[in-house]
N, C-alpha and C positions, 0 to 999 in steps of 0.2 A: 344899357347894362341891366341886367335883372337885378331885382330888389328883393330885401332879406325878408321876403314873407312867402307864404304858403303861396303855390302857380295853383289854379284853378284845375290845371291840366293834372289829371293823376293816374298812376300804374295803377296798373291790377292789383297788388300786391298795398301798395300806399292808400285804395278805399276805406279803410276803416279806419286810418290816420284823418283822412281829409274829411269824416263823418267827425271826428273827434273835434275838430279844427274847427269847422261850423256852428256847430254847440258853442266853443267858448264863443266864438265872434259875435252868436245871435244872445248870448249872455251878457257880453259886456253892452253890445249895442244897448239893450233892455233898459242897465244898469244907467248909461249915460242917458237914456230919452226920457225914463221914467220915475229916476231919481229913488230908485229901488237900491236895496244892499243883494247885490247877488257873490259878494266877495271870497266866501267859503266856498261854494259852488264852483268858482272859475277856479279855485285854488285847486280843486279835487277834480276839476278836468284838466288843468294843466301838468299836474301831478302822474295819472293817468298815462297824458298823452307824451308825457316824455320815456314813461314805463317800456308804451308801445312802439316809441321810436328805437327807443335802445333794443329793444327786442327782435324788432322786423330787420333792422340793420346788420344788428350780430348772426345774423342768421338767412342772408341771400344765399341763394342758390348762384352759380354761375349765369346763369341766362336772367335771372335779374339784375345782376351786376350790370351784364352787357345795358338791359332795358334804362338805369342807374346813367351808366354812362352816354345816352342820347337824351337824358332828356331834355325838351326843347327850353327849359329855363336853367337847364346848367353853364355856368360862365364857360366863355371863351377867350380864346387869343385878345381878342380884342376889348372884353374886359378887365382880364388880366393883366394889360398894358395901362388901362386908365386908371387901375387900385393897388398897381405897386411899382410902374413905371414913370419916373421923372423925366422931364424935358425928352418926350418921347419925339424923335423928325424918322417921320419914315423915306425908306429911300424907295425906287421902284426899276423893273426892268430888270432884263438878264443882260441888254446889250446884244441880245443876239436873234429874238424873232418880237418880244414883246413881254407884258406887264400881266403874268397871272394872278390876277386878285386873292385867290385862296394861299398862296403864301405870301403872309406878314415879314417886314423887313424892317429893322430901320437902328436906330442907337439912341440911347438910354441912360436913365441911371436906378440901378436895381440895390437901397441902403445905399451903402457908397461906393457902387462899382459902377463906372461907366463899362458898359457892354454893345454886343449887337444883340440885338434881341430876333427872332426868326419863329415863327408859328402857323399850321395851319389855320382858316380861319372860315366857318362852314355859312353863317351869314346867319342871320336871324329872323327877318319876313319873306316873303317870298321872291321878292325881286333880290334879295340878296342874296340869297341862296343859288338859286340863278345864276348870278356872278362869280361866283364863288363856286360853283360844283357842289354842290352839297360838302365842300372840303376834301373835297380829290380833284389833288393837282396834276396839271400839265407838265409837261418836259421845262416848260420855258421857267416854270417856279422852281423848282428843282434847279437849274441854272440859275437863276436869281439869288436863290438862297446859296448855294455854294461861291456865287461873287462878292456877295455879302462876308461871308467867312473870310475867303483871301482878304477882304481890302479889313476884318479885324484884326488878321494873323499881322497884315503889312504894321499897322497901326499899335499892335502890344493889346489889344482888348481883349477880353472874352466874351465867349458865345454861349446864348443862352438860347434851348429852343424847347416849343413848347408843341408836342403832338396832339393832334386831335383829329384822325382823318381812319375814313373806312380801309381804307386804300386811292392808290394812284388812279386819276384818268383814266378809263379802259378804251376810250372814242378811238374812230379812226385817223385823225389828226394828230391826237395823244403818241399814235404808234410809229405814225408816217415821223412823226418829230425825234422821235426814239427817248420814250420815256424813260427803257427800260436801261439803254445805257448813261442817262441822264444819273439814274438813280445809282446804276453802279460807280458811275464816277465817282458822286460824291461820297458813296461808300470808303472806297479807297481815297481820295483827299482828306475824310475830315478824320481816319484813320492816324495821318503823320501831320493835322494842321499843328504846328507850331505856338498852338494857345489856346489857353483852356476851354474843356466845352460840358456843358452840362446840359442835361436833356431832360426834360418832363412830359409823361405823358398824361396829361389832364382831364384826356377824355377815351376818345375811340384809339386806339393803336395796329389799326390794320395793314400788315401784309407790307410790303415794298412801300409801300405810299407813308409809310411812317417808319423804316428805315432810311430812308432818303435823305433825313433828317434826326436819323437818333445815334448815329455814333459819339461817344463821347468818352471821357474821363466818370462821367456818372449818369450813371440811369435810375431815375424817379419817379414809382409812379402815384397817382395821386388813390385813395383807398378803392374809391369804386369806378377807376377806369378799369380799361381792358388792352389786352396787349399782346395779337399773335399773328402764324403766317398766314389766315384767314378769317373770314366770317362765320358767327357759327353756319348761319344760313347757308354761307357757299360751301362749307363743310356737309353738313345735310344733304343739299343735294347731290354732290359727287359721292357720298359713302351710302345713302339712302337712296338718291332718285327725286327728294322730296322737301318739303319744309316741314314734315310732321315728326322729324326727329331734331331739332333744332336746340332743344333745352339739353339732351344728349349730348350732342355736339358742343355745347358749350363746356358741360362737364369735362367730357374727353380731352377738350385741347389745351384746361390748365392754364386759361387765359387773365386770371385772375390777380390783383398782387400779391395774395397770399401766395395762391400756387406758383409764381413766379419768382419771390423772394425766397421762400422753400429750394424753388431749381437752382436758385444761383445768375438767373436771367437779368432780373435789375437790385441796384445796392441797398436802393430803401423806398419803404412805406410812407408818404406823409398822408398821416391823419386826416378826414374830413368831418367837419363839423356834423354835430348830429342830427340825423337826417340826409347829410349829404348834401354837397357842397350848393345844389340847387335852391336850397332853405335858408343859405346863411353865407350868400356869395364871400361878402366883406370878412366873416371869419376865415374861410377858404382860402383866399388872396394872403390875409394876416400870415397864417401858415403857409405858405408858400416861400413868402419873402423870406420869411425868415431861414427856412432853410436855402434860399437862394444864398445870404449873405455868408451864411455860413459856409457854404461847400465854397465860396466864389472864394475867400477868406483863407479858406486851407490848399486851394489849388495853386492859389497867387504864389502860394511860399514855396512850392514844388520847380528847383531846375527846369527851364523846359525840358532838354535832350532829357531828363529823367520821366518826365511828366509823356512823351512819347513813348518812351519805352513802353512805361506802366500801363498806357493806354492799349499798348498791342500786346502785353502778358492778359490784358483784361479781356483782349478779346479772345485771343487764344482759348481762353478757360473755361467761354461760355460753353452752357450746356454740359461741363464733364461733374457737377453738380446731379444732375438730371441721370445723366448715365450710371453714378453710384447709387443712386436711389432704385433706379428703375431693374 
């Protein structure tokens, strides 16, 4: 699980945060080895650097968003389960070729909801990564995760899932397996499943590979993921030829949660800590839950046969938001 301090690793855009960062730590260090008062000092860079945190934050561009939502110390699925998930048992397999690690399965208790819980999950050293696809799944996760769903529907739970993936597998195995009907399936099942679902995208929100897994009763995404039918990068090359219009293309596609709560695409915003959820996992998680409990709270009370319905007026509607605007 990453830890609520500054990663060594920093954007482009985060260097004169992480200069700012170093000052205090080589101040305080001082302070403690040499029994020096450096107190006003730290007071007036931390002062400072929360200035420029609030600053840089209110003010990304779309392609630093995207950079925002990879970076490699931002929480994942699999911390997310350790800092707001009880008596977590994961389950594994589709039952039908085999056990894709990049999607998370298992049952939960999220505040006081027993759930299934389901997430991509992209790894974190390199062997895990590895394992995991860099969090693009195979056909066979996809089935897993929709098994998962029926045996909550059978069971009265709800489902919680949390995206994080560039997109689906593109390998030739991925194809031979039929990802792409995989992913429609579960399009259409998690459309009429019979119990509640709420969906968070945490981080990357790419293309088919994070539809697979985002139908729901609610879409949430976290402030500085990202969430569309591409990459800006693969955007760029089929509009460009190239990757040198990329920050472009991230513009264009509106991948944003602003620009996407503006279309009418997902229901809400939650907040990330200042800095970004990378700085202050355990805040991150805090907010999450809670809106977890909350939306789980207001669904519970919803008729199913209503709770269906509403869920396909909601899909219905998507995008005519966007088409009034546009």
């Amino acid at each position: 699980m990453p830890k609520s301090t500054s990663s060594p690793f920093a954007l482009e855009f985060e260097k004169p945060i992480l200069q700012l960062e170093r000052q205090i730590a080589d101040l305080v260090h001082l302070q403690e080895t040499r029994d020096a008062d450096y107190a006003s000092e730290i007071h007036g860079l931390r002062t400072n650097l929360t200035a420029l945190l609030r600053k840089t934050y209110l003010n990304l561009s779309a392609w630093e968003t995207v950079q925002v939502a990879r970076h490699p110390a931002r929480p994942q699925t699999r911390d997310y389960l350790d800092m707001i998930v009880k008596d977590f048992d994961e389950l594994h397999g589709d039952r039908r070729y085999g056990d894709d690690k990049t999607i998370v399965t298992g049952l939960g208790r999220i505040g006081g909801h027993k759930c299934m819980i389901i997430g991509h999950h992209k790894g974190r050293d390199t062997k895990e990564k590895i394992a995991c696809n860099f969090g693009c799944a195979h056909p066979e996760g996809y089935r897993k995760a929709l098994a998962k769903m029926q045996m909550a529907e059978k069971f009265g739970l709800p489902v919680v899932t949390f995206i994080d993936t560039p997109g689906a597998y593109p390998g030739i195995g991925s194809e031979e397996r039929g990802v792409a009907e995989a992913i429609a399936v579960n399009l259409r099942e998690m459309s009429r499943l019979r119990t509640p679902i709420v969906c968070l995208v945490i981080g990357e929100g790419g293309s088919g590979g994070a539809l697979g897994i985002g139908v729901g009763d609610r879409l949430a995404m976290l402030q500085f993921a990202w969430y569309s039918v591409i990459s800006p990068e693969g955007c760029s090359g089929i509009l460009w030829k190239g990757s040198d219009n990329t920050a472009e293309a991230a513009e264009a596609l509106k991948l944003t949660s602003r620009h996407l709560k503006d279309l009418g695409i997902i229901d809400e915003i939650i907040e990330e800590p200042l800095g970004a959820a990378h700085r202050n996992p355990r805040a991150a998680a805090d907010t999450l839950e809670k809106y977890l409990d909350k939306t789980l709270r207001e669904l519970k009370r919803i008729p199913l046969e209503k709770l269906v319905d509403q869920r396909y007026d909601r899909l219905r509607k998507l995008g005519t938001d966007a088409l009034t605007t546009s």
